[in-house]
C-alpha positions as CSV (number, residue, x, y, z in Angstrom):
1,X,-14.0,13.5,-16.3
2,X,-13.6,14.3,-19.8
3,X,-12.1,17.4,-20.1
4,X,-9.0,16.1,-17.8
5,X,-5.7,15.0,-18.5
6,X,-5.2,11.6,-19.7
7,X,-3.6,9.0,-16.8
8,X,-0.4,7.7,-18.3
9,X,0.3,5.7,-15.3
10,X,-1.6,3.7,-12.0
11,X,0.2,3.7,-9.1
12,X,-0.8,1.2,-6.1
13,X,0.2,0.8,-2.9
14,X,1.0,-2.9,-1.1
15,X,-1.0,-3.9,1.6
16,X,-4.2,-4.1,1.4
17,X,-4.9,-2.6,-1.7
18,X,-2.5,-4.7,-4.2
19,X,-2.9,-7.8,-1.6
20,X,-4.4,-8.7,1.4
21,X,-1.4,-8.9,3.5
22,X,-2.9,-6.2,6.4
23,X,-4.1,-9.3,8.8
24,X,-0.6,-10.2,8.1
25,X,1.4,-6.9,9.2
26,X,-1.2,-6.7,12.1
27,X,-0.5,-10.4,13.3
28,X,3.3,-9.6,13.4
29,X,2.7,-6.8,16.0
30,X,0.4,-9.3,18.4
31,X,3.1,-11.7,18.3
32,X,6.0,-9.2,19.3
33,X,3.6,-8.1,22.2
34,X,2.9,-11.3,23.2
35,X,6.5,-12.6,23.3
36,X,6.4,-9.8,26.1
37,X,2.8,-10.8,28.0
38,X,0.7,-8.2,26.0
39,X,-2.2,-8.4,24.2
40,X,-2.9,-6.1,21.1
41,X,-6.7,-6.0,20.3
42,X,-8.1,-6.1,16.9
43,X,-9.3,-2.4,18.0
44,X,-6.0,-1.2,17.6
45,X,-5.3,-2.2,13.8
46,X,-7.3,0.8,12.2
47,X,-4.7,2.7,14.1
48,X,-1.4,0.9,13.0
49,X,-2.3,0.4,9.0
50,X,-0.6,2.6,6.2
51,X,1.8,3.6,8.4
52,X,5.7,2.5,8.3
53,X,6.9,0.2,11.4
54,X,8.9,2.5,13.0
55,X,6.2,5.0,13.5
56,X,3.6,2.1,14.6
57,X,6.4,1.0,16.8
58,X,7.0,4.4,18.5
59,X,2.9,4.6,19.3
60,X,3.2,1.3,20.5
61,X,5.9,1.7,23.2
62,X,4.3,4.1,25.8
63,X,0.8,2.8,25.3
64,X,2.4,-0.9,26.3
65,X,5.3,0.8,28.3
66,X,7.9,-1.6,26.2
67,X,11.0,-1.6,27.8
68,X,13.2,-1.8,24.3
69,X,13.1,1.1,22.0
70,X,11.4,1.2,18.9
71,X,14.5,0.8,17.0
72,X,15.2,-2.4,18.9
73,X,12.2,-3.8,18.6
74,X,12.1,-3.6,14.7
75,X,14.6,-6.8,13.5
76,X,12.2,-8.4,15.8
77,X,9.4,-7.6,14.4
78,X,10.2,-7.9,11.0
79,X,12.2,-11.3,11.0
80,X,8.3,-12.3,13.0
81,X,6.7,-10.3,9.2
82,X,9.2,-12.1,7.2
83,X,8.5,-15.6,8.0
84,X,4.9,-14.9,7.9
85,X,4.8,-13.9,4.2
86,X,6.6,-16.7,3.6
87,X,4.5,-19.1,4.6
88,X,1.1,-17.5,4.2
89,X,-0.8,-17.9,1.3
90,X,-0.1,-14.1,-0.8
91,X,-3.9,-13.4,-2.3
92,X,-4.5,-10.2,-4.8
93,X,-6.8,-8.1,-3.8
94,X,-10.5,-8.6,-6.2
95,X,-10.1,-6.7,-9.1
96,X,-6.8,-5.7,-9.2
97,X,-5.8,-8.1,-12.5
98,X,-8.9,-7.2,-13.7
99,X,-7.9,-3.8,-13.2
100,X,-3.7,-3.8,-14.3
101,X,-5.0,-5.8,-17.4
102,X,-7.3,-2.9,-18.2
103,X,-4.1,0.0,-17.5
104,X,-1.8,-2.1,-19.6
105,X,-4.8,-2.3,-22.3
106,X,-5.1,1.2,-21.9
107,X,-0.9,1.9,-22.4
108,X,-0.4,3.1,-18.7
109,X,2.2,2.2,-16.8
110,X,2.1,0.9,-13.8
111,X,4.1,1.1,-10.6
112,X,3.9,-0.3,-6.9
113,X,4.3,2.8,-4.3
114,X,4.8,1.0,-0.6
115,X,5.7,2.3,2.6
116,X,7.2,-1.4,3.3
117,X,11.0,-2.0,2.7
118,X,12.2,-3.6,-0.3
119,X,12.7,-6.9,1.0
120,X,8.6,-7.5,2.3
121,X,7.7,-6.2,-1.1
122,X,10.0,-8.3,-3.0
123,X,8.8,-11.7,-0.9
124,X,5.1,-11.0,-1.9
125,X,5.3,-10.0,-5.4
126,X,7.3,-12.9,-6.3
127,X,4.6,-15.3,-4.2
128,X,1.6,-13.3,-6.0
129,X,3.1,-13.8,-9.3
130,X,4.5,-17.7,-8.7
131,X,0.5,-18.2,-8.2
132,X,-0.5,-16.6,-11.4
133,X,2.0,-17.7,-14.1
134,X,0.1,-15.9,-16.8
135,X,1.0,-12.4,-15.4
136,X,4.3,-12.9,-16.0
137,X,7.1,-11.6,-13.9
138,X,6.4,-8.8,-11.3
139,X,9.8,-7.3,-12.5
140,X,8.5,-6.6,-16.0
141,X,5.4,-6.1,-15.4
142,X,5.5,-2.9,-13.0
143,X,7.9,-0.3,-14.6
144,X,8.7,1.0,-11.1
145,X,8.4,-0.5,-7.3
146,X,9.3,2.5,-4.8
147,X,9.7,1.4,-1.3
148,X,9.8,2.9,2.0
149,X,13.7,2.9,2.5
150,X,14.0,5.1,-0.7
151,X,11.6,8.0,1.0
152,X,13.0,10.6,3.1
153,X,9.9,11.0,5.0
154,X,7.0,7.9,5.1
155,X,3.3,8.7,4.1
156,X,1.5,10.8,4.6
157,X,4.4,13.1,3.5
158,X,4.2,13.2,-0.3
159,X,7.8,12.0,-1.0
160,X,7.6,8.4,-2.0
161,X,4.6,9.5,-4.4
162,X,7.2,12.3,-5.4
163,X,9.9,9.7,-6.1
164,X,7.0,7.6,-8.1
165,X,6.6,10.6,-9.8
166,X,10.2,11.2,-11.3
167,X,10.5,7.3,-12.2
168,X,7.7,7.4,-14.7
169,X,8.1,10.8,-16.2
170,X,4.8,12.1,-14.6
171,X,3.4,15.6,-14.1
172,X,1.0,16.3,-12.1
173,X,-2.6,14.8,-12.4
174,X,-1.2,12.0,-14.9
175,X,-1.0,9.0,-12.9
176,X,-4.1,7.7,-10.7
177,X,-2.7,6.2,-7.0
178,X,-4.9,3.6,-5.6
179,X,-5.0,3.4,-1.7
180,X,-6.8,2.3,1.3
181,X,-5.5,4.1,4.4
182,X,-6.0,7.5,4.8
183,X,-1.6,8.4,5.3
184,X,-1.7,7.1,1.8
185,X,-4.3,8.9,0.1
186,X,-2.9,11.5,2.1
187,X,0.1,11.3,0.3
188,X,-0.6,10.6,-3.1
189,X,-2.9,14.0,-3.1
190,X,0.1,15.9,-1.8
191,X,2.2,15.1,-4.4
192,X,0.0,16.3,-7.2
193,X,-1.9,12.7,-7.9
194,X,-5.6,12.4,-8.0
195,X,-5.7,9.3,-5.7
196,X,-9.1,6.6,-4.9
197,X,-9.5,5.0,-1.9
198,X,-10.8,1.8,-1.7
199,X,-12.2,1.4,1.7
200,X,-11.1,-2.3,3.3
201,X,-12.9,-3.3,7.0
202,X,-10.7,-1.7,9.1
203,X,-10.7,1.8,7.8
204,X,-13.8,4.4,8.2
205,X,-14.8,6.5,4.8
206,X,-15.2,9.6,6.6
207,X,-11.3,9.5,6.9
208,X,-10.8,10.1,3.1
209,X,-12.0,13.5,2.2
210,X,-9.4,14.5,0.1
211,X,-9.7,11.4,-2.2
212,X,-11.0,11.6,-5.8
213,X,-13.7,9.0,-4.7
214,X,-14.1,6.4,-2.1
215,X,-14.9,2.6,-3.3
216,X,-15.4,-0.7,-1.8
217,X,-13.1,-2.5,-4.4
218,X,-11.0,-2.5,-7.1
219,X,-13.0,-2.9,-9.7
220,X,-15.5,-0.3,-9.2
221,X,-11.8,2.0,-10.2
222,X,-11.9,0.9,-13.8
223,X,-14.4,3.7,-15.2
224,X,-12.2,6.2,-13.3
225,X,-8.6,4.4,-14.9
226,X,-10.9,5.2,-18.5
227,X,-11.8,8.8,-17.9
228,X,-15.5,7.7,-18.0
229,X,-16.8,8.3,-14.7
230,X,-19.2,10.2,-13.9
């Protein structure tokens, strides 16, 4: 790890890396399908995470045969998200202060790269940060927050990494991405950025081959963010 190019930057994703929102996006989905007599099974979240709502929506119609169309079940879906994250206590995920106290120590900048729209990100930054005063605002303290609106095409095509990219001046291999779903890591890799996964309980390490190295949490990242693993 010596011999590569310095990170200048760490780029995270949201859910379930940055915080442990998943249960949360997962929940929203049970409750749309049970407004309409269904019932979702915790077997189906490994499925649904780090992938954008529409898609989850479109896999979710003809295995439930939902009358509405993915695009009409959306508003629904997210006003259920909304209010959720609103009300729900917003946790970080352990290590990750630990961790973007080490990159700003280290004079990297840091960005959030999320495949949620603008508005989810915005409620749960502003709740994590409320809860730790010390951090300051989420504003200043990421130099960039890409969000899923913003990309062309959502993970695992490369593009919102691509977008990250431009916003902090980065070539290739000089930011690290942190993810846990395999679309992500997916993503980051195609767009030139050495990415780790950090495996939560609903993904399976076996999906995350391409990865620069598969963890159980956060902080187990910080010899990799100094360029002194092995």
């Amino acid at each position: 790890m010596n011999d590569r190019i310095p990170f200048r930057a760490a780029l995270f994703d949201l859910d379930g890396l940055l915080v442990d929102t998943e249960p949360y996006q997962f929940r929203a989905f049970q409750t749309l399908l049970a407004r309409r007599g269904i019932h979702l099974p915790e077997s189906m979240m490994d499925t649904l995470l780090g992938y954008d709502e529409i898609t989850n929506l479109r896999q979710l119609k003809p295995r439930y045969n939902l009358a509405e169309e993915p695009e009409e079940l959306l508003e629904e879906r997210r006003q259920i998200y909304l209010e959720t994250i609103s009300r729900e206590p917003i946790q970080a995920m352990e290590g990750f202060w630990e961790v973007s106290e080490e990159a700003r120590r280290l004079g990297m900048k840091q960005a959030v790269v999320s495949g949620s729209p603008r508005v989810y990100i915005e409620v749960v930054l502003r709740r994590l940060f409320e809860s730790r005063p010390q951090a300051g605002d989420y504003l200043s303290h990421f130099s960039a927050i890409v969000c899923g609106e913003e990309a062309p095409r959502p993970k695992p095509a490369p593009d919102i990494y691509l977008l990250a990219r431009r916003r902090l001046g980065l070539a290739p291999q000089e930011g690290l991405a942190f993810e846990d779903s395999p679309a992500g890591v997916q993503s980051a890799v195609s767009a030139g950025l050495p990415c780790l996964a950090v495996v939560t309980r609903y993904a399976r390490p076996e999906n995350f081959s391409s990865a620069l190295a598969v963890l159980t949490s956060l902080r187990q990242s910080l010899p990799y963010l100094r360029g002194d693993a092995p």
